[in-house]
matplotlib code that plots the C-alpha trace (Angstrom):
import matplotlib.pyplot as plt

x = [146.3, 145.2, 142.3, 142.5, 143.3, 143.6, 144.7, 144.2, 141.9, 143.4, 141.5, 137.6, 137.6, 134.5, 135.3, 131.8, 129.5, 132.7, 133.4, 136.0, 138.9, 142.4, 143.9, 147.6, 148.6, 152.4, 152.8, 151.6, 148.2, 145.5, 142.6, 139.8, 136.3, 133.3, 129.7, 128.6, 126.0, 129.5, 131.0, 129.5, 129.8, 134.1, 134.9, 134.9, 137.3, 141.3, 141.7, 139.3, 139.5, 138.4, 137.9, 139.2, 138.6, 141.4, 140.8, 144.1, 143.6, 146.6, 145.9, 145.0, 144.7, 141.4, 140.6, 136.9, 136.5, 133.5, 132.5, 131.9, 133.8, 129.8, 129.2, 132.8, 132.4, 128.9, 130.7, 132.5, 129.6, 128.2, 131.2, 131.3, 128.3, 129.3, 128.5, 128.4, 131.6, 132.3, 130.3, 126.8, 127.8, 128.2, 125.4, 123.5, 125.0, 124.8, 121.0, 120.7, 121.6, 123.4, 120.2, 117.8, 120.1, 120.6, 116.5, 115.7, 117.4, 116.3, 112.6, 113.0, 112.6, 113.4, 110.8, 113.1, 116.5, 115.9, 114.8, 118.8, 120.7, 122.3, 120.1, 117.9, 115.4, 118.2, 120.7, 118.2, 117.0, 120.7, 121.6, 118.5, 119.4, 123.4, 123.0, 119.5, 121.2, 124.5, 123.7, 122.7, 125.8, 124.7, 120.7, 120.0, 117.1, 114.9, 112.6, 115.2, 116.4, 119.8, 120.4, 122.4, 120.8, 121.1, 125.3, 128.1, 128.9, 132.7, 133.0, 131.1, 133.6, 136.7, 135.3, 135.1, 139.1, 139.9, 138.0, 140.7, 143.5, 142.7, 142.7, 146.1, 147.8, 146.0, 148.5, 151.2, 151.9, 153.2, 152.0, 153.9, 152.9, 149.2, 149.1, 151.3, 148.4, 145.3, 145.9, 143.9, 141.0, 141.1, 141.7, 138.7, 137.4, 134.4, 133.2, 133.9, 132.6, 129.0, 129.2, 130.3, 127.4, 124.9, 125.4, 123.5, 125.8, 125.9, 127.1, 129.4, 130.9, 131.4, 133.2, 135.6, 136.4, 137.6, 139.3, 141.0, 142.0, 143.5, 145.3, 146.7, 147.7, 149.6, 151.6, 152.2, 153.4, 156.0, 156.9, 158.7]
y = [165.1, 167.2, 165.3, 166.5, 169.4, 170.9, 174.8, 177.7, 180.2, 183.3, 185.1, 185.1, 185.7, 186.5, 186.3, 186.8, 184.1, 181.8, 182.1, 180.6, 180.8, 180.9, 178.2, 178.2, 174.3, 174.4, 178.0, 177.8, 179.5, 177.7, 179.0, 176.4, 177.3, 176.6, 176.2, 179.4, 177.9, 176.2, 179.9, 181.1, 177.8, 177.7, 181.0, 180.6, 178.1, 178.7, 174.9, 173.5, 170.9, 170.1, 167.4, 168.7, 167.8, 169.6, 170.2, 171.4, 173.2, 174.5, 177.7, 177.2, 174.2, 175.0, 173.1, 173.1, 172.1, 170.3, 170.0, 165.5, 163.1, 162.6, 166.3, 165.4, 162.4, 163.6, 166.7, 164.6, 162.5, 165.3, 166.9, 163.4, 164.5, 165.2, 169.1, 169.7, 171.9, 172.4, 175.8, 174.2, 170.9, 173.6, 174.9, 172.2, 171.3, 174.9, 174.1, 170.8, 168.6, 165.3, 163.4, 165.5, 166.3, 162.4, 161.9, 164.8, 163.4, 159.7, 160.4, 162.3, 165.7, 167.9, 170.8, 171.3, 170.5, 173.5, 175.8, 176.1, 178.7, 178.1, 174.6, 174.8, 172.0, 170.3, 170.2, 168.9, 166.5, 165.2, 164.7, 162.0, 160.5, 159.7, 159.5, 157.8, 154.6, 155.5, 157.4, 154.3, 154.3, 157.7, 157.0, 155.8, 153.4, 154.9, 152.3, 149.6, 151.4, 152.8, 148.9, 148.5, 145.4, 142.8, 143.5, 140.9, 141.9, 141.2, 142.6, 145.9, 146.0, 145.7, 148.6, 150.1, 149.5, 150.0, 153.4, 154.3, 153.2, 154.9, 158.6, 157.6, 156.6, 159.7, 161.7, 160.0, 157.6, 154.1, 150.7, 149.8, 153.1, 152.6, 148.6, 149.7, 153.1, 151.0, 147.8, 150.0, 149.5, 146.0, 144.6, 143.2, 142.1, 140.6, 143.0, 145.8, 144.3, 144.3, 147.4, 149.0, 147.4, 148.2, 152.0, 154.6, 156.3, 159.3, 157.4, 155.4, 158.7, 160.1, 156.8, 156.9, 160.8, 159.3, 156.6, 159.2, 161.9, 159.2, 157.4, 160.9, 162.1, 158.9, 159.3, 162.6, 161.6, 159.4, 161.5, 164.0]
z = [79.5, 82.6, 84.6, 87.8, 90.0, 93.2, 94.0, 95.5, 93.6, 93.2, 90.6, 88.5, 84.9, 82.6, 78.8, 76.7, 78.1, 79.8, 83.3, 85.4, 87.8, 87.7, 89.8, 91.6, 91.1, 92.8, 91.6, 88.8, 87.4, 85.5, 83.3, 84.1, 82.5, 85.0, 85.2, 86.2, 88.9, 90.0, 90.5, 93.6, 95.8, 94.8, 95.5, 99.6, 99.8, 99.9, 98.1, 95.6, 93.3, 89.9, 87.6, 84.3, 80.8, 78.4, 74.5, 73.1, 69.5, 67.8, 68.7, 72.4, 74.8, 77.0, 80.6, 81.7, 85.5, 87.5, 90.9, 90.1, 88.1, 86.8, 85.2, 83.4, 82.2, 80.8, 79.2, 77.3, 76.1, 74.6, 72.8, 71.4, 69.2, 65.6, 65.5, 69.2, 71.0, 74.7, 75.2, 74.0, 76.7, 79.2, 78.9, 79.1, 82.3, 83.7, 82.8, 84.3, 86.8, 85.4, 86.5, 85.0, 81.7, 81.0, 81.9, 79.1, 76.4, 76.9, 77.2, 73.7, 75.7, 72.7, 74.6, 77.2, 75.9, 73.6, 75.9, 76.6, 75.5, 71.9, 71.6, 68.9, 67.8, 65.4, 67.9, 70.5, 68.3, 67.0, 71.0, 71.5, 68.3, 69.3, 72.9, 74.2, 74.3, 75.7, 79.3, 81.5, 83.6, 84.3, 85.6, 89.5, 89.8, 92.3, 92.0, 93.3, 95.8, 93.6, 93.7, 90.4, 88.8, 85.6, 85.9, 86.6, 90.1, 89.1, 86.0, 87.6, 90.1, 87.5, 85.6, 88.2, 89.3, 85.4, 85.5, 88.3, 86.7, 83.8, 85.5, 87.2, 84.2, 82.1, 85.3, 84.3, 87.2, 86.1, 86.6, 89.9, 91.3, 90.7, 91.5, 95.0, 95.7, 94.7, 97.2, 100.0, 97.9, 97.0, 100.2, 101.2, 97.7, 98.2, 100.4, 98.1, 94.9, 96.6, 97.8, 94.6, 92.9, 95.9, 94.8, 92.9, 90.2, 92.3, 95.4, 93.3, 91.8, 95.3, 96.3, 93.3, 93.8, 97.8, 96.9, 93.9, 96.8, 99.3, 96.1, 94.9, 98.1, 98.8, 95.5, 96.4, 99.9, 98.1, 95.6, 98.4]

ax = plt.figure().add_subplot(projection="3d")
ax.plot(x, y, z, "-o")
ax.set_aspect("equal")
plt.show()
């Protein structure tokens, strides 16, 4: 299973209402469907990188890329939806931000929600059914200052470890490799544990896509 990547881009491709980019990973070139509001920003860059999500079908095996670890790991909360596929999930977050996407569908916004392309009212009303109660992680508490409350600071802070671990093994690195790249991160414990839980969910994605880059480009390091 693909999660992550990081290329050069070396071509655009339209194909009916998809768009994306072919990527050069070590020579070789993959077809990674984007947002299109994503399109514009990637293309002056010689390196970009993406976290994928990768459906493989028997007749095709299809990677979709996004700018946050956050617009991913929403994706994949919607395709979870009986009766709901990849292009209606991105275009609801070609629509909206993750913010206001996850804000829609919890205050029962079925007006908006449909106003996207290829959502009608059933669909709309079948994503607020399945998935009101199942997008907190994604929310930031303004009102408390993105201070993550009513948690177990430790067990946050495992998740939050576990989350990690998942995406290395998912890239096929093995337990001594991931407990040797991780140690950076766990070093200072305590320290760590309140500052994970001190963060909004966009701040805490932004920490975990760093600590992902220096943990990748350390196994990489070894690997040569």
């Amino acid at each position: 299973m693909i999660s992550w990547l990081k290329g050069k881009i070396i071509q655009n491709w339209y194909l009916s209402s998809k768009i994306g980019v072919v990527l050069d990973v070590g020579g070789v070139g993959y077809e990674v469907q984007l947002l299109s509001k994503h399109i514009d920003e990637n293309n002056n860059t010689n390196e970009k990188e993406f976290w994928i999500h990768q459906i493989t079908r028997e007749e095709s095996t299809n990677l979709y890329g996004f700018n946050e670890i956050n617009q991913r790991d929403l994706f994949r909360k919607i395709i979870s939806v009986n009766g709901i596929g990849p292009q209606i999930a991105m275009a609801l977050l070609d629509e909206f931000d993750v913010n206001q996407l996850v804000d829609s569908i919890q205050d029962n916004d079925i007006k908006s929600l449909s106003k996207t392309q290829g959502i009608g009212k059933r669909i709309a009303e079948r994503l607020v059914v399945e998935l009101k109660n199942q997008l907190d992680c994604f929310k930031i508490n303004k009102e408390t200052n993105n201070v993550r409350k009513d948690k177990n600071l430790s067990n946050y802070y495992d998740k939050y470890i576990e989350e990690i671990k998942s995406i290395l093994y998912s890239l096929g690195y093995v337990d001594k490799e991931i407990k040797d790249s991780i140690e950076f991160i766990i070093t200072k414990e305590k320290e760590n544990t309140i500052l994970i839980n001190s963060l909004s969910a966009e701040a805490t994605t932004e920490l975990m896509d760093k600590h992902l880059k220096k943990i990748l480009i350390r196994l990489s390091q070894k690997s040569t």
